[in-house]
PyMOL commands that place a pseudoatom at each C-alpha (Angstrom):
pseudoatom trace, name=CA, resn=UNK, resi=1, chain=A, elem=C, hetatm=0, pos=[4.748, -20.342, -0.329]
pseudoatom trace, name=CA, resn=UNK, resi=2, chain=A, elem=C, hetatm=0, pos=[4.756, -16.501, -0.009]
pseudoatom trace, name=CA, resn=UNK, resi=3, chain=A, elem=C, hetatm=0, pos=[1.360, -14.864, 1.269]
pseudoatom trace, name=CA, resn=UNK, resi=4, chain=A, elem=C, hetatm=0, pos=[0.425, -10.863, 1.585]
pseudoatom trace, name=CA, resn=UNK, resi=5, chain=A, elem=C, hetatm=0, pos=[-2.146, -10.168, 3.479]
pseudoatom trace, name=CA, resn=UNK, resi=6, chain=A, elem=C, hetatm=0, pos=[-3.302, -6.205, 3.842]
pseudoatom trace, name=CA, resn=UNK, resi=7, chain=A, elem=C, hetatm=0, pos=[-5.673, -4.632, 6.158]
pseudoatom trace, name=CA, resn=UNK, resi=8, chain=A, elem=C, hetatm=0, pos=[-6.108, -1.403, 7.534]
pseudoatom trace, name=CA, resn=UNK, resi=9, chain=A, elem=C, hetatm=0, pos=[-8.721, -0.239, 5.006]
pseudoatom trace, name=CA, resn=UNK, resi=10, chain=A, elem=C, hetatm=0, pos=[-12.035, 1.296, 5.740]
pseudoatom trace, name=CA, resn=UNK, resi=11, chain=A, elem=C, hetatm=0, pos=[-14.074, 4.412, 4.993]
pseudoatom trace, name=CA, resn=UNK, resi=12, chain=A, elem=C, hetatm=0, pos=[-12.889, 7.835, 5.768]
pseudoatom trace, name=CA, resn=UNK, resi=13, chain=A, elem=C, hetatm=0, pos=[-14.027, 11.185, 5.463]
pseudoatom trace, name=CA, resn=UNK, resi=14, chain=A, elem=C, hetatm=0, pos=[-11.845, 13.726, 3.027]
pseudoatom trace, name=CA, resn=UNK, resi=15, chain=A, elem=C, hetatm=0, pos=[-8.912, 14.798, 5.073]
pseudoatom trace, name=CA, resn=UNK, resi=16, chain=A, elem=C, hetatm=0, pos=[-8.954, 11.676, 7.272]
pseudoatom trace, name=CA, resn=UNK, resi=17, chain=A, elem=C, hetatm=0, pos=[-6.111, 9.415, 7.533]
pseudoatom trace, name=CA, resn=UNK, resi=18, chain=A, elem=C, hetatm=0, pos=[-5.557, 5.342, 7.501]
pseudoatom trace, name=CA, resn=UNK, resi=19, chain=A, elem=C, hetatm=0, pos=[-2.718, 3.258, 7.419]
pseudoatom trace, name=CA, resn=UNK, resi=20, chain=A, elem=C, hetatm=0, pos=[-2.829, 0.037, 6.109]
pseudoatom trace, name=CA, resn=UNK, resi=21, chain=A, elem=C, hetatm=0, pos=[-0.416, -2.849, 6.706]
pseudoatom trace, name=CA, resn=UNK, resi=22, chain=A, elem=C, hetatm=0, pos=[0.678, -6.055, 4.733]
pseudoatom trace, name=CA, resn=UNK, resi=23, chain=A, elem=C, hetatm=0, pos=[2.147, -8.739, 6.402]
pseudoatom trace, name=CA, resn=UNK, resi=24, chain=A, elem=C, hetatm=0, pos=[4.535, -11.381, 4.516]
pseudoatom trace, name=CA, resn=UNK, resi=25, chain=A, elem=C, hetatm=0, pos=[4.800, -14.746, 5.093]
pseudoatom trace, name=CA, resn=UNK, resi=26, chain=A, elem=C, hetatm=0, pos=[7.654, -17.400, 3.325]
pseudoatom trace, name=CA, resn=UNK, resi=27, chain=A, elem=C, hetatm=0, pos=[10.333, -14.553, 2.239]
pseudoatom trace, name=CA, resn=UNK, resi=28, chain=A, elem=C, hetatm=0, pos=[11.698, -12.159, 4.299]
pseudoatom trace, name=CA, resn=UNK, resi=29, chain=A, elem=C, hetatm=0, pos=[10.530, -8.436, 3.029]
pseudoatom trace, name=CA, resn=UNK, resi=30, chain=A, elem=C, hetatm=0, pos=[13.684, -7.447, 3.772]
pseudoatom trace, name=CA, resn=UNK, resi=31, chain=A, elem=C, hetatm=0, pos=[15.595, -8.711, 0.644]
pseudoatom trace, name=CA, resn=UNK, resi=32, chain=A, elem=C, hetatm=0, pos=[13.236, -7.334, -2.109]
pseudoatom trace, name=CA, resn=UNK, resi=33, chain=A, elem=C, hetatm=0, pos=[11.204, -4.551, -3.487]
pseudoatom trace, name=CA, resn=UNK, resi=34, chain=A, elem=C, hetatm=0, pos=[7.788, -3.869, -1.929]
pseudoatom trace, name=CA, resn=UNK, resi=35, chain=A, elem=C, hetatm=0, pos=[5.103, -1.631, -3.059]
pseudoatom trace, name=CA, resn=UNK, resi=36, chain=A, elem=C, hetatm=0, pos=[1.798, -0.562, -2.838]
pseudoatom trace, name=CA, resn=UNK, resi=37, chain=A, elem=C, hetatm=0, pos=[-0.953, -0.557, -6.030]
pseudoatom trace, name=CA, resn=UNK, resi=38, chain=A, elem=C, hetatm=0, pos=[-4.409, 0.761, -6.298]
pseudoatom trace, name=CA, resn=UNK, resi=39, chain=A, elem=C, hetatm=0, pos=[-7.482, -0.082, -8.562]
pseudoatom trace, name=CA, resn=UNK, resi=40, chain=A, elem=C, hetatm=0, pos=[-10.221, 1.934, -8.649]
pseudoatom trace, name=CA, resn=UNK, resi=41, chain=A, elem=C, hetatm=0, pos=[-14.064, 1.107, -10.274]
pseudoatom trace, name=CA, resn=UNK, resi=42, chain=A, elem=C, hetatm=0, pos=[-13.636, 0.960, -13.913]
pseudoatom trace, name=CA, resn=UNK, resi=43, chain=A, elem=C, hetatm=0, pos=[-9.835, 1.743, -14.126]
pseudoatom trace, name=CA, resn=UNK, resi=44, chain=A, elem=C, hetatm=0, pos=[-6.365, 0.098, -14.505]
pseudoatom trace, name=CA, resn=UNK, resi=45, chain=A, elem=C, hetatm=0, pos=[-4.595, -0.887, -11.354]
pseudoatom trace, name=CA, resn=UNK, resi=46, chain=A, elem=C, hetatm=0, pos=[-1.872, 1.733, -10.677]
pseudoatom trace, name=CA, resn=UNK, resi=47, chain=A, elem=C, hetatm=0, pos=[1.266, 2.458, -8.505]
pseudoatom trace, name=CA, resn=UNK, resi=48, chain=A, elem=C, hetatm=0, pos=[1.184, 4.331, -5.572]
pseudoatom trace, name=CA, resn=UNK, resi=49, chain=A, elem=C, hetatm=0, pos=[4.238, 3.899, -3.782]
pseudoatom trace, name=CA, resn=UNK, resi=50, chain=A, elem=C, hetatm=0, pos=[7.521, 1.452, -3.125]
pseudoatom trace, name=CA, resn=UNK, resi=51, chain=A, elem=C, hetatm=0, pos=[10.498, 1.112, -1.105]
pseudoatom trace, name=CA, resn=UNK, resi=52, chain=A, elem=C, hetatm=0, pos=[13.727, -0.997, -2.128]
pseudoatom trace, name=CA, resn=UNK, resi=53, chain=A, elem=C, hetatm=0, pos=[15.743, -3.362, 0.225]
pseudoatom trace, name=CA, resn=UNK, resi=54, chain=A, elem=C, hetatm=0, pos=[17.803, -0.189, 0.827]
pseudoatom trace, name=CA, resn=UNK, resi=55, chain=A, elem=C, hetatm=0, pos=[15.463, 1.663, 2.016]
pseudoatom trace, name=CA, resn=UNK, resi=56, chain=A, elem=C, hetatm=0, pos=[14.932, 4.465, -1.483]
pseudoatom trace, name=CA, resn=UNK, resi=57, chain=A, elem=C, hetatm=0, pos=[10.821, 5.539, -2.115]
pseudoatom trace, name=CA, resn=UNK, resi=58, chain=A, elem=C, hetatm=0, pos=[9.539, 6.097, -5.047]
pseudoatom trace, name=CA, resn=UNK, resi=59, chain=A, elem=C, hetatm=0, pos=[5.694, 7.743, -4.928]
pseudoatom trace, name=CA, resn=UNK, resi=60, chain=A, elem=C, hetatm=0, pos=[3.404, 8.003, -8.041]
pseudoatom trace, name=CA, resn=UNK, resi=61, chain=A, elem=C, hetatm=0, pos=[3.012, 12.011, -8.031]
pseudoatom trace, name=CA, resn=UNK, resi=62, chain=A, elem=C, hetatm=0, pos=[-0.708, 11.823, -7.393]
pseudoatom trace, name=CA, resn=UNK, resi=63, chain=A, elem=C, hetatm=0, pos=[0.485, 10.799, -3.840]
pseudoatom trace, name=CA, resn=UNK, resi=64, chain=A, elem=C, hetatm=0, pos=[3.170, 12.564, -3.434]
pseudoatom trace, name=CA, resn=UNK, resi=65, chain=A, elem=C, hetatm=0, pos=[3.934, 14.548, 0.087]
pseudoatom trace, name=CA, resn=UNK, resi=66, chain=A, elem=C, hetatm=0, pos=[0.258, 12.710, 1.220]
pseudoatom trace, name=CA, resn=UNK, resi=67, chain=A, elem=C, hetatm=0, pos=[1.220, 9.081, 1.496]
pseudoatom trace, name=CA, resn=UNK, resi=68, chain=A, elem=C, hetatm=0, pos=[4.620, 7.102, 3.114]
pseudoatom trace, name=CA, resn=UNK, resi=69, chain=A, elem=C, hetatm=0, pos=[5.459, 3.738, 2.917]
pseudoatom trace, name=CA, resn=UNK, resi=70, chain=A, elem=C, hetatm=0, pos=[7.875, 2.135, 5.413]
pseudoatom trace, name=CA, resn=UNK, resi=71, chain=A, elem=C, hetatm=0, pos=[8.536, -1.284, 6.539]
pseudoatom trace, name=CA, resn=UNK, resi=72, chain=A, elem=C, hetatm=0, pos=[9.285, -3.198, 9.857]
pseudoatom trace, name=CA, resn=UNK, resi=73, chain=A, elem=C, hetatm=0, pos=[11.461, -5.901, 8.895]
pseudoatom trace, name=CA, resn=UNK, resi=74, chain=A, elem=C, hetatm=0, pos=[11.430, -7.648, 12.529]
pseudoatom trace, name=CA, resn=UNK, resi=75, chain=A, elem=C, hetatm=0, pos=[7.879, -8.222, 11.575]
pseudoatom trace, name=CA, resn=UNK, resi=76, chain=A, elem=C, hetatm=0, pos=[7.799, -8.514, 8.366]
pseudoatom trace, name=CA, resn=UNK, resi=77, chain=A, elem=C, hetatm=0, pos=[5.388, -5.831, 7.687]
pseudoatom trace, name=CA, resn=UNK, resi=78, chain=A, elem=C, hetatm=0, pos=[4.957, -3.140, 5.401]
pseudoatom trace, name=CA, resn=UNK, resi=79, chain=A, elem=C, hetatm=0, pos=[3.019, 0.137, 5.768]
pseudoatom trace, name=CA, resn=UNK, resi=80, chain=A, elem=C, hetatm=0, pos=[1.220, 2.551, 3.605]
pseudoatom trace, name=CA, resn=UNK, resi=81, chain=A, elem=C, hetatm=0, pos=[0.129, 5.970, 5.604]
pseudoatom trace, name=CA, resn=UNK, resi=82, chain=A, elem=C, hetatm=0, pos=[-2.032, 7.697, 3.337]
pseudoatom trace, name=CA, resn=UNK, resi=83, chain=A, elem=C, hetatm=0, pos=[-3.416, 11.537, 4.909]
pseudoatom trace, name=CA, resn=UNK, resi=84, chain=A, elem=C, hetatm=0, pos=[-4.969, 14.044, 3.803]
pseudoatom trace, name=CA, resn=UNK, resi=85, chain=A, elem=C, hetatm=0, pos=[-7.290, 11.543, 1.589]
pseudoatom trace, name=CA, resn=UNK, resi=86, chain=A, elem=C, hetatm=0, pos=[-9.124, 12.382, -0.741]
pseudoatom trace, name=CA, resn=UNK, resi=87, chain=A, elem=C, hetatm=0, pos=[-12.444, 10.999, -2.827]
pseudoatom trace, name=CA, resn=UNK, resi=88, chain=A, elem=C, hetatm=0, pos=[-10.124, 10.357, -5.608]
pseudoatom trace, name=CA, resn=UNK, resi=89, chain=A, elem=C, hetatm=0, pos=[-8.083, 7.756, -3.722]
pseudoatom trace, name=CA, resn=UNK, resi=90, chain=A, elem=C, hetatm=0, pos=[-10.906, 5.189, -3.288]
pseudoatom trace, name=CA, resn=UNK, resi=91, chain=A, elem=C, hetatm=0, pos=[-10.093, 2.168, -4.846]
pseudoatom trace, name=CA, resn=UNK, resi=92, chain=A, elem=C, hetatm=0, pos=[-8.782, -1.272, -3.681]
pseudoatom trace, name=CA, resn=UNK, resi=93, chain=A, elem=C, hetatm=0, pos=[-4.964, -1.190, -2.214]
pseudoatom trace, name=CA, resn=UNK, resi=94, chain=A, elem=C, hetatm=0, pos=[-2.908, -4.239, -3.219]
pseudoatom trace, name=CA, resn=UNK, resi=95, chain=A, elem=C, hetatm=0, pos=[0.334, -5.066, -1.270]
pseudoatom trace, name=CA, resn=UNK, resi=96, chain=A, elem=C, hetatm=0, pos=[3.302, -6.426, -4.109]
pseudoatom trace, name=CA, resn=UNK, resi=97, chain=A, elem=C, hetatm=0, pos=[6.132, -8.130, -3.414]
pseudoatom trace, name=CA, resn=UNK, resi=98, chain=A, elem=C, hetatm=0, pos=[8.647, -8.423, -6.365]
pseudoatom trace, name=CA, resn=UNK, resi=99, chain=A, elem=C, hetatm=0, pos=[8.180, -9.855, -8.629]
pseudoatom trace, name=CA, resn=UNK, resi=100, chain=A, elem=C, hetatm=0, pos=[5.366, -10.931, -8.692]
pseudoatom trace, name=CA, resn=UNK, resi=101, chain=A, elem=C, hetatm=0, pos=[3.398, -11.643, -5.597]
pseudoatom trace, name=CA, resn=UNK, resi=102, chain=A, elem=C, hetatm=0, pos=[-0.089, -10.097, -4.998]
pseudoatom trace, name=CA, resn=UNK, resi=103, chain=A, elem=C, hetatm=0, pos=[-2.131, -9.831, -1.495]
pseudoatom trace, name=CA, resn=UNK, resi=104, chain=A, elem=C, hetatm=0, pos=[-6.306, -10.367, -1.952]
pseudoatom trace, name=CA, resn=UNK, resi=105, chain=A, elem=C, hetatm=0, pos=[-6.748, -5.882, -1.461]
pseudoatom trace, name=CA, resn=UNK, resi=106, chain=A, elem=C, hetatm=0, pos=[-7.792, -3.870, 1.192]
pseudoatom trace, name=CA, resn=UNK, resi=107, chain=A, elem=C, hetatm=0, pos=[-10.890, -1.347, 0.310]
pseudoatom trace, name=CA, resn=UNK, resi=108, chain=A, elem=C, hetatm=0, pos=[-10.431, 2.546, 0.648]
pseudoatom trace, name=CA, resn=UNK, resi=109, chain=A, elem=C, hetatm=0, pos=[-13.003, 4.219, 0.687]
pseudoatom trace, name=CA, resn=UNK, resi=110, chain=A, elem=C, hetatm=0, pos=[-13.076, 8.155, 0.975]
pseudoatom trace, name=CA, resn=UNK, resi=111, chain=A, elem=C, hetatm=0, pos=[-16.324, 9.766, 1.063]
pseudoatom trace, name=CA, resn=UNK, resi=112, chain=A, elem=C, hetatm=0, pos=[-18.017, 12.412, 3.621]
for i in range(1, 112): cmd.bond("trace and resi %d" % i, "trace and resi %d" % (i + 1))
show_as sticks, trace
zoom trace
């Protein structure tokens, strides 16, 4: 059975940085697609960022320059460094795997 579990999430002021982590269990990370989603209150979950099993990103443009995702493979573990936050990136970060395998969401919260 494959499980995602973020964490890493938290409250931050504007300008602050996190990094939040999602560790896979029962398929290696290294042989598919992972990315990073966000939902915030009252809207449509959304992609933020992914990485391939060759290593290509692909950011949505609202991150963009702010926000890298990278992956240790020896543990299994993928990363999402978000700076320069800002009040608009609240929301709830979900881990994917592909296809279609979900972790329970890590909550951002960016306020001063």
């Amino acid at each position: 059975q494959v499980q995602l579990v973020e964490s890493g999430g938290g409250l931050v002021q504007p300008g602050g940085s996190l990094r939040l982590s999602c560790a896979a269990s029962g398929r290696r990370i290294s042989v598919t697609s992972m990315a990073w989603y966000r939902q915030a209150p009252g809207k449509q979950r959304e992609f933020v960022a992914r990485i391939t099993p060759n290593g290509s990103r692909n950011y949505a443009d609202s991150v963009n320059g702010r926000f890298t995702i990278s992956r240790d493979n020896a543990k299994n573990t993928v990363y999402l460094q978000m700076n320069s936050l800002k009040p608009e990136d609240t929301a709830v970060y979900y881990c994917n795997m592909n296809p279609g395998t979900w972790g329970q969401g890590t909550q951002v919260t960016v306020s001063s």
